[in-house]
mmCIF file as gemmi writes it, N, C-alpha and C atoms, coordinates in Angstrom:
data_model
loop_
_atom_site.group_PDB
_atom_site.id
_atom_site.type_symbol
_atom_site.label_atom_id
_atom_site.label_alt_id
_atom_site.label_comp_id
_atom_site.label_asym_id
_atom_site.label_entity_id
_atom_site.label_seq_id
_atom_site.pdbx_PDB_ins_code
_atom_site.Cartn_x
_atom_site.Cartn_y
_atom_site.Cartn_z
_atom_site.occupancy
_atom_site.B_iso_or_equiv
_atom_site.pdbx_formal_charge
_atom_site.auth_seq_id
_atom_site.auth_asym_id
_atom_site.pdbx_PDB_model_num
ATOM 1 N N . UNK Axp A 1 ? 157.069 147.078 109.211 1 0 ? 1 A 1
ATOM 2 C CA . UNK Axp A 1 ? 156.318 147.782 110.23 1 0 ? 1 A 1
ATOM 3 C C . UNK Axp A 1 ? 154.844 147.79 109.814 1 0 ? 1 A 1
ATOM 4 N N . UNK Axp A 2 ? 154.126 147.319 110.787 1 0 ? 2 A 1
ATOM 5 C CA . UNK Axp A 2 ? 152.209 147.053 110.126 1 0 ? 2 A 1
ATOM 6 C C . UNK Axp A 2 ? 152.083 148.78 110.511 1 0 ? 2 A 1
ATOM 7 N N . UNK Axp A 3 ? 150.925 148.848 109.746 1 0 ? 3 A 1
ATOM 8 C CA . UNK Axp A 3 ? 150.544 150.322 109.505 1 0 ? 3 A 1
ATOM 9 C C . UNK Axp A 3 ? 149.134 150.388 110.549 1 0 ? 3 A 1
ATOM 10 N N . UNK Axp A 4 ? 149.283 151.752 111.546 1 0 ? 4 A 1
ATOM 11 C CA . UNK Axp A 4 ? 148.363 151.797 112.847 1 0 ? 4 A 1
ATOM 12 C C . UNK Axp A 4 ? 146.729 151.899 111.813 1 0 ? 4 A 1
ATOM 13 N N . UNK Axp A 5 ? 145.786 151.225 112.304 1 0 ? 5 A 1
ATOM 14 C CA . UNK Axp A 5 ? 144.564 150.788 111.895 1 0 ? 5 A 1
ATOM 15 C C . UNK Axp A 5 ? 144.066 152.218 112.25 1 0 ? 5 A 1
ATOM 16 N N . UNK Axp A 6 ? 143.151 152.756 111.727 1 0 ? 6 A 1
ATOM 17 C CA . UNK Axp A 6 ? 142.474 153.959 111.349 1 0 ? 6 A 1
ATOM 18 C C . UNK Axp A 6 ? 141.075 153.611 112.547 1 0 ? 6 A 1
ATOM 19 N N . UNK Axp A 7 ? 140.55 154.591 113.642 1 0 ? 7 A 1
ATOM 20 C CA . UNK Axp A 7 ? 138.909 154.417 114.702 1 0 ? 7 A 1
ATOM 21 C C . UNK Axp A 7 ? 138.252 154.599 113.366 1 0 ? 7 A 1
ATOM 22 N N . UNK Axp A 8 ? 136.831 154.613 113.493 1 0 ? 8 A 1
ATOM 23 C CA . UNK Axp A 8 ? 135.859 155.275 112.923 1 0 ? 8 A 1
ATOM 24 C C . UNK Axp A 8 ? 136.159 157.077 112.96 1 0 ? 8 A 1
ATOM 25 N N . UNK Axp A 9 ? 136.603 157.506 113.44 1 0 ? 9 A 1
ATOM 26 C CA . UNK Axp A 9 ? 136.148 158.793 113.934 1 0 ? 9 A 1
ATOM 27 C C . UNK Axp A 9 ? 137.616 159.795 113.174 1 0 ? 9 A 1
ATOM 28 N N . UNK Axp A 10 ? 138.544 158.805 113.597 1 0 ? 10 A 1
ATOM 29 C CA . UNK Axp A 10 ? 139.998 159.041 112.413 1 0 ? 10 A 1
ATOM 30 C C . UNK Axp A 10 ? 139.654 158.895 111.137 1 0 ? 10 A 1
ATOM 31 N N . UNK Axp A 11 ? 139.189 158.278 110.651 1 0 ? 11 A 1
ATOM 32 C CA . UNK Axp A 11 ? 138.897 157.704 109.085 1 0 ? 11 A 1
ATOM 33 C C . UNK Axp A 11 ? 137.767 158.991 108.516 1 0 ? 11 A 1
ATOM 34 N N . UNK Axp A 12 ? 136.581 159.257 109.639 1 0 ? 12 A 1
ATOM 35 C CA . UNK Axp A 12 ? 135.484 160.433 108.956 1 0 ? 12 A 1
ATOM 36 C C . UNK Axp A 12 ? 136.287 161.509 109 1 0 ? 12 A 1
ATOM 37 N N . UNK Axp A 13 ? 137.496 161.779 109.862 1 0 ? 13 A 1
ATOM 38 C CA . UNK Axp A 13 ? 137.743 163.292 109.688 1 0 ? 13 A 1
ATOM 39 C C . UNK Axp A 13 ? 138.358 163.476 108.684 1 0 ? 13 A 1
ATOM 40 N N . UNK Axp A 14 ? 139.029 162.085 107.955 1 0 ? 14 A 1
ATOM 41 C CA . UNK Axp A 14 ? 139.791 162.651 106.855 1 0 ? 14 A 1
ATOM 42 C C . UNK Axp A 14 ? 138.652 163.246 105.643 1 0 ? 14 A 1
ATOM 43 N N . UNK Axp A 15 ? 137.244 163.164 105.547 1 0 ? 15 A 1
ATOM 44 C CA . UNK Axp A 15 ? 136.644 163.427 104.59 1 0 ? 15 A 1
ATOM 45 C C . UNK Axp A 15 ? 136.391 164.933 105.021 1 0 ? 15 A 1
ATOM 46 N N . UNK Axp A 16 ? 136.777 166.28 104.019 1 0 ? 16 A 1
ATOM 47 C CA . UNK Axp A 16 ? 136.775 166.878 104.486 1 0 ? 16 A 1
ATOM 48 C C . UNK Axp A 16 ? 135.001 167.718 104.757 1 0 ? 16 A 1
ATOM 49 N N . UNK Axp A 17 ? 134.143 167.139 103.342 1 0 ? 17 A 1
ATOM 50 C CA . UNK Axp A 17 ? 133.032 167.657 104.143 1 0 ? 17 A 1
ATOM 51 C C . UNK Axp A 17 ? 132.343 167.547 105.654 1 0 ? 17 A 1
ATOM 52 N N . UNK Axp A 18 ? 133.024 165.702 106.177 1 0 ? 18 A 1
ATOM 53 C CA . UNK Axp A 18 ? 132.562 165.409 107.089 1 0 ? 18 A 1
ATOM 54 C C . UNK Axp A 18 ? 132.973 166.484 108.49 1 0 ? 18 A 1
ATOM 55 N N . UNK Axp A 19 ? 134.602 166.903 108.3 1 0 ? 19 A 1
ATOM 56 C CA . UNK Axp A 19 ? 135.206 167.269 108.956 1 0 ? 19 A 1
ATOM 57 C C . UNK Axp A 19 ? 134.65 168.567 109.209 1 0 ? 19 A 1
ATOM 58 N N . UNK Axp A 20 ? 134.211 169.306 107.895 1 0 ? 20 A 1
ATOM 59 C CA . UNK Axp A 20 ? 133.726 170.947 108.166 1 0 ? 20 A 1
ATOM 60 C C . UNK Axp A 20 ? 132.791 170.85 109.178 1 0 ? 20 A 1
ATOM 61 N N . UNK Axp A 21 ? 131.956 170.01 108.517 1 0 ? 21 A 1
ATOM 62 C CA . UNK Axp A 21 ? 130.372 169.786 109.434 1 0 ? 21 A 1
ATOM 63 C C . UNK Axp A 21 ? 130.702 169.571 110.995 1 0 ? 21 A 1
ATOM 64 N N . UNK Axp A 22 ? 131.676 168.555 111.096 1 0 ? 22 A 1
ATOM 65 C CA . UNK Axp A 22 ? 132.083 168.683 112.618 1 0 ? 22 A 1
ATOM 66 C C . UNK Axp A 22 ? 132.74 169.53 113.562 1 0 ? 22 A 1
ATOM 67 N N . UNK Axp A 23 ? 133.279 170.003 112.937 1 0 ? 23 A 1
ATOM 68 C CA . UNK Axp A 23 ? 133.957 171.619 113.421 1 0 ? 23 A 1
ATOM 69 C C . UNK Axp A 23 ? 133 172.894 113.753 1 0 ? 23 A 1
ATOM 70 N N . UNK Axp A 24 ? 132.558 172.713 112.532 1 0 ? 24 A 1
ATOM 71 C CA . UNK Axp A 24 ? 131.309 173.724 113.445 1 0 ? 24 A 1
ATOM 72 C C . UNK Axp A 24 ? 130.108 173.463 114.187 1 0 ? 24 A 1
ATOM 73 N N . UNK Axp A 25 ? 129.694 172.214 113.942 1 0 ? 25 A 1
ATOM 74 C CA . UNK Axp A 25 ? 128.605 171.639 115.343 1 0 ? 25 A 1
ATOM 75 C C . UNK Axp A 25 ? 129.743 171.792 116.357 1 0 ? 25 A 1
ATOM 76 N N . UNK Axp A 26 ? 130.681 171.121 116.655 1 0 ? 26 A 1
ATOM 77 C CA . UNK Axp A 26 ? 131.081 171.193 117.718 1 0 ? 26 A 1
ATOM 78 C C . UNK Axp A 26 ? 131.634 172.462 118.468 1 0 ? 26 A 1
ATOM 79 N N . UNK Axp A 27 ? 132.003 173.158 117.785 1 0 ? 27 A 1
ATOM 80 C CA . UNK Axp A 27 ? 132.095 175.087 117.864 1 0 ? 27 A 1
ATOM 81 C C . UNK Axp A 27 ? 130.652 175.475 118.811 1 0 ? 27 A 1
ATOM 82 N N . UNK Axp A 28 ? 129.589 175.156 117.779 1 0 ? 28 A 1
ATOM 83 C CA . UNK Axp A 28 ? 128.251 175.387 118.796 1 0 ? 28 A 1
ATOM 84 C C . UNK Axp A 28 ? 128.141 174.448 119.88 1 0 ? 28 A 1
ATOM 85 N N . UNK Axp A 29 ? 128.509 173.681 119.853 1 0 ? 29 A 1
ATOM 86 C CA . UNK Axp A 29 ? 128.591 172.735 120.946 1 0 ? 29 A 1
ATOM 87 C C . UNK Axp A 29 ? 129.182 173.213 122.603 1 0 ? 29 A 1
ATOM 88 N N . UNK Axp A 30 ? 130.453 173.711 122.36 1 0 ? 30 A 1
ATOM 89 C CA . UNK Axp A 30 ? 131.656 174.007 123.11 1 0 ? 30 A 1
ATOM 90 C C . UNK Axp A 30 ? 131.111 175.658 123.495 1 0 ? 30 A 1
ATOM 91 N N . UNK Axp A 31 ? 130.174 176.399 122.343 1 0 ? 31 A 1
ATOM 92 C CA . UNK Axp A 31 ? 129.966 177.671 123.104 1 0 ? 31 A 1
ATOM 93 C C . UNK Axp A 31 ? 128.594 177.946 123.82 1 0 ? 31 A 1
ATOM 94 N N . UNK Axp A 32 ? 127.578 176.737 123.76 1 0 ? 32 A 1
ATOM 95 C CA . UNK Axp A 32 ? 126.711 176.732 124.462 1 0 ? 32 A 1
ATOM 96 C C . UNK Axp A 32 ? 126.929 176.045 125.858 1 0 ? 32 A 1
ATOM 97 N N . UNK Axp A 33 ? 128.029 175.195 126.106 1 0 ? 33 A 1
ATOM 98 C CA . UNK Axp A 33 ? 128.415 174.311 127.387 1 0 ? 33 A 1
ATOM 99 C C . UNK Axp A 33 ? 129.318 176.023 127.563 1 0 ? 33 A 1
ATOM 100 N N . UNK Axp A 34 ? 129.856 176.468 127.367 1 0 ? 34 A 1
ATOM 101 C CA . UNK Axp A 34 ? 130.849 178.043 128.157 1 0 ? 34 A 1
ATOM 102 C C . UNK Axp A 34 ? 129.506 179.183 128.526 1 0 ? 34 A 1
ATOM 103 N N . UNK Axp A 35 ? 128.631 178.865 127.836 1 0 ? 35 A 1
ATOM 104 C CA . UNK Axp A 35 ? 127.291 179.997 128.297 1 0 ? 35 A 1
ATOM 105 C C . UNK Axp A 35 ? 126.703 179.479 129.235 1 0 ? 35 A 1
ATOM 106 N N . UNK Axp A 36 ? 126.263 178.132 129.356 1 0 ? 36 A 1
ATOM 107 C CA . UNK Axp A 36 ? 125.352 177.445 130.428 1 0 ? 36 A 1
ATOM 108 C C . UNK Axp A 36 ? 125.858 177.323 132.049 1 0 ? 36 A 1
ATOM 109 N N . UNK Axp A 37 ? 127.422 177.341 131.461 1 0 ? 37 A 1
ATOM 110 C CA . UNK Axp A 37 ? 128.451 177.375 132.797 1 0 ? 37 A 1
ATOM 111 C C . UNK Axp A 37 ? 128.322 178.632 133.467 1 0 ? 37 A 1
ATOM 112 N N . UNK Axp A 38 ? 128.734 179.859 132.508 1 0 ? 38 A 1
ATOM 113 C CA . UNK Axp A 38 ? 128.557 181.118 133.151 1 0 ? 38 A 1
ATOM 114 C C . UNK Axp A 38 ? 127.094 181.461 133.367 1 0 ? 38 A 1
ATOM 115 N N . UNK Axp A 39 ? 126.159 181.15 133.196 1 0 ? 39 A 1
ATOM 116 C CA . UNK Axp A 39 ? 124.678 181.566 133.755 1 0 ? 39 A 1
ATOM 117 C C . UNK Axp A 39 ? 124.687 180.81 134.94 1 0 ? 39 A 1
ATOM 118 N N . UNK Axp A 40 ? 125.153 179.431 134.81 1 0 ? 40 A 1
ATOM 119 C CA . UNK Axp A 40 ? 124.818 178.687 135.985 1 0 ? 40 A 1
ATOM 120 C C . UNK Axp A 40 ? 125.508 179.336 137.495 1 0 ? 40 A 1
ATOM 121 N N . UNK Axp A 41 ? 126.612 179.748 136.918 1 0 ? 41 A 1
ATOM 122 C CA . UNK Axp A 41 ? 127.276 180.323 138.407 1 0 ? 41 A 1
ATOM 123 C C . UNK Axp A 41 ? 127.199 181.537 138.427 1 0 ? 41 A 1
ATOM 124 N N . UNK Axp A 42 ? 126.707 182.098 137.792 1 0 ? 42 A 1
ATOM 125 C CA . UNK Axp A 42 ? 125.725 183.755 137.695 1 0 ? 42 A 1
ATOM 126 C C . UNK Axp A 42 ? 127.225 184.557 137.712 1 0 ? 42 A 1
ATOM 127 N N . UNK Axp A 43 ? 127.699 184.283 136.567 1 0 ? 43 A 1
ATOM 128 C CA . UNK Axp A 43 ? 128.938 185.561 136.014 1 0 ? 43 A 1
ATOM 129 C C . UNK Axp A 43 ? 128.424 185.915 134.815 1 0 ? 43 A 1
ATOM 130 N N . UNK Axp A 44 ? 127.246 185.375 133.973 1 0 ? 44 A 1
ATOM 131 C CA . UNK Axp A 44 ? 126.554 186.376 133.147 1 0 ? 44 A 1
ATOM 132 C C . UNK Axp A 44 ? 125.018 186.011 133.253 1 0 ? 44 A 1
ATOM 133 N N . UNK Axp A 45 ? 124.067 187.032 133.119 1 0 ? 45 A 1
ATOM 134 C CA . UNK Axp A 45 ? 122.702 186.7 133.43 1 0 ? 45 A 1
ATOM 135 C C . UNK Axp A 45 ? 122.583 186.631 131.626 1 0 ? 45 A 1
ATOM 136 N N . UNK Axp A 46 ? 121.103 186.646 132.185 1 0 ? 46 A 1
ATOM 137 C CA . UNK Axp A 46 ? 120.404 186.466 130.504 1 0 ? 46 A 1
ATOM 138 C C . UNK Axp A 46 ? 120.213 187.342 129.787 1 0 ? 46 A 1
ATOM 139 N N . UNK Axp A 47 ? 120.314 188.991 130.529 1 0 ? 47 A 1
ATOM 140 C CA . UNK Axp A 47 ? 119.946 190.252 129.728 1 0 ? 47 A 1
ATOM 141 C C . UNK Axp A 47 ? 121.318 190.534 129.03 1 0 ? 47 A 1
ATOM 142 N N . UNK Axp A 48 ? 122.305 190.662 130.155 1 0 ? 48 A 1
ATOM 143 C CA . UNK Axp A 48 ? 123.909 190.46 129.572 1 0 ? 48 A 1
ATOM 144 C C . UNK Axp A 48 ? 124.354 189.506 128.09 1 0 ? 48 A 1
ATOM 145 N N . UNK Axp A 49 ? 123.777 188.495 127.944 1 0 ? 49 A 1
ATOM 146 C CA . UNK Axp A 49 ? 124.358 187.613 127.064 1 0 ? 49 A 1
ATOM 147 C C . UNK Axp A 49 ? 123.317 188.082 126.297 1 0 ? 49 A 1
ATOM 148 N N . UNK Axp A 50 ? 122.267 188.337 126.097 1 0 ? 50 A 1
ATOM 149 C CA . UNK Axp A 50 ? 121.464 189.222 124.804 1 0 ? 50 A 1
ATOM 150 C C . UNK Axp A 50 ? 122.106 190.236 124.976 1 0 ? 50 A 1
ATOM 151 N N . UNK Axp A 51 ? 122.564 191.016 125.506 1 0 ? 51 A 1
ATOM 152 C CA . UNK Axp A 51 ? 123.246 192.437 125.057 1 0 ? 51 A 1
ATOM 153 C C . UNK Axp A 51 ? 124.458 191.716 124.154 1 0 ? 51 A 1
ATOM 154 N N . UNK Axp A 52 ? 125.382 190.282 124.445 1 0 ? 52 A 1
ATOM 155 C CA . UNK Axp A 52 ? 126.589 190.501 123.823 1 0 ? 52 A 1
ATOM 156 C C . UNK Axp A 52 ? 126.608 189.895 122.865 1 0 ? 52 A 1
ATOM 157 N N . UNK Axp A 53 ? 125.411 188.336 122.299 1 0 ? 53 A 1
ATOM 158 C CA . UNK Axp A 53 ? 124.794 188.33 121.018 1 0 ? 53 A 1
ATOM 159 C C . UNK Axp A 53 ? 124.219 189.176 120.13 1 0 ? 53 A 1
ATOM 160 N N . UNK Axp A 54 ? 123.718 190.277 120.366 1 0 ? 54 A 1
ATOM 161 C CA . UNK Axp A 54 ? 123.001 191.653 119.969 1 0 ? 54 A 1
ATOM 162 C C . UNK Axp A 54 ? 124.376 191.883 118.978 1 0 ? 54 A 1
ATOM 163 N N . UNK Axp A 55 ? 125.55 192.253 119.812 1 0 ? 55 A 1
ATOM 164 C CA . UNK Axp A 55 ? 126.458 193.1 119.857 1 0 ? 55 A 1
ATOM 165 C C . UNK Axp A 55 ? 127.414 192.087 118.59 1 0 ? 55 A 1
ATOM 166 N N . UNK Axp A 56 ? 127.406 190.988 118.728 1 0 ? 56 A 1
ATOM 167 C CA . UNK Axp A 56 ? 128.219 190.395 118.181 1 0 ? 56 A 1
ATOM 168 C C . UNK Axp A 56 ? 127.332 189.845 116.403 1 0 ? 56 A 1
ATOM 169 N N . UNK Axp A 57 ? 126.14 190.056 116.767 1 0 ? 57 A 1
ATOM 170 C CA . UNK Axp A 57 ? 125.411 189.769 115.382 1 0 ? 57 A 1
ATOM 171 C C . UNK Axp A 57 ? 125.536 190.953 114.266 1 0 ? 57 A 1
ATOM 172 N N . UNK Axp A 58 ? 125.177 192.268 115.129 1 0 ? 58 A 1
ATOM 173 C CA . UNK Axp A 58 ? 125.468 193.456 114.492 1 0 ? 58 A 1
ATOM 174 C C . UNK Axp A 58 ? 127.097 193.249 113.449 1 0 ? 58 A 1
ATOM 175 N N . UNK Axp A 59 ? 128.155 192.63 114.547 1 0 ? 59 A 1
ATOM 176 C CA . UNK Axp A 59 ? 129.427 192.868 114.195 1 0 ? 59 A 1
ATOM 177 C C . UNK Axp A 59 ? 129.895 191.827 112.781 1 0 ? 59 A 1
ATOM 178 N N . UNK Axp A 60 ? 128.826 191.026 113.173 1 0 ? 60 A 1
ATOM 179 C CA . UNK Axp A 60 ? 129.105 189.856 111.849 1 0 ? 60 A 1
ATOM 180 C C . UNK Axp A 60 ? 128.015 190.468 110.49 1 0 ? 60 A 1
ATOM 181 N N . UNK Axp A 61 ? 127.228 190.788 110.707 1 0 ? 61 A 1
ATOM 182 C CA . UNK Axp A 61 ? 126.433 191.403 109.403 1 0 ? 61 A 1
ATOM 183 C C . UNK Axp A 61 ? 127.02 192.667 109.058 1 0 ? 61 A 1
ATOM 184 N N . UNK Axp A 62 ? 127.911 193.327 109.464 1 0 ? 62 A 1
ATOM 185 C CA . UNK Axp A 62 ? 128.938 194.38 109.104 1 0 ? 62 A 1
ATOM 186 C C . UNK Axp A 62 ? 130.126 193.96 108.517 1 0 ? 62 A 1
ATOM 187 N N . UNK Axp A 63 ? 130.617 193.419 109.155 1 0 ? 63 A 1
ATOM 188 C CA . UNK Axp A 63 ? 131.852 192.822 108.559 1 0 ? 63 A 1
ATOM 189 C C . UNK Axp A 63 ? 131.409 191.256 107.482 1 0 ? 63 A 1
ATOM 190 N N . UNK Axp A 64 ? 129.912 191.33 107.129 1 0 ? 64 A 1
ATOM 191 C CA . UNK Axp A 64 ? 130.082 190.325 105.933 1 0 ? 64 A 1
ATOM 192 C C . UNK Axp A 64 ? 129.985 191.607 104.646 1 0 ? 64 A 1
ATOM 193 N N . UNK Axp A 65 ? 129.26 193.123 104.756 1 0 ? 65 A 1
ATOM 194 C CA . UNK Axp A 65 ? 129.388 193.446 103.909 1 0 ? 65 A 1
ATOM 195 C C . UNK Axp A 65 ? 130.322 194.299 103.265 1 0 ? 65 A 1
């Protein structure tokens, strides 16, 4: 049985620094396309999403210490 040939993109994820790095660009990636969507069709404005970054920065500098 020949063994299935590895994309480019299969082969970088096995490296795992490569893989971290891509996981979280694409994390920011995936939550700025879910913000741009909801502003665009006005289910959150811009004061709203600074209130819930506000809210959520507070929650991460608390829970790092």
């Amino acid at each position: 049985m020949t063994k299935k040939q590895l994309s480019t993109f299969e082969r970088e994820m096995q490296d795992s620094l490569f893989r971290e790095q891509f996981e979280t660009e694409y994390s920011g990636f995936l939550l700025s396309e879910i913000i741009n969507v909801l502003m665009k069709n006005g289910i959150i404005t811009l004061l709203s999403l600074n209130a819930v970054l506000a809210f959520l920065i507070r929650l991460t500098v608390t829970l790092k210490n």
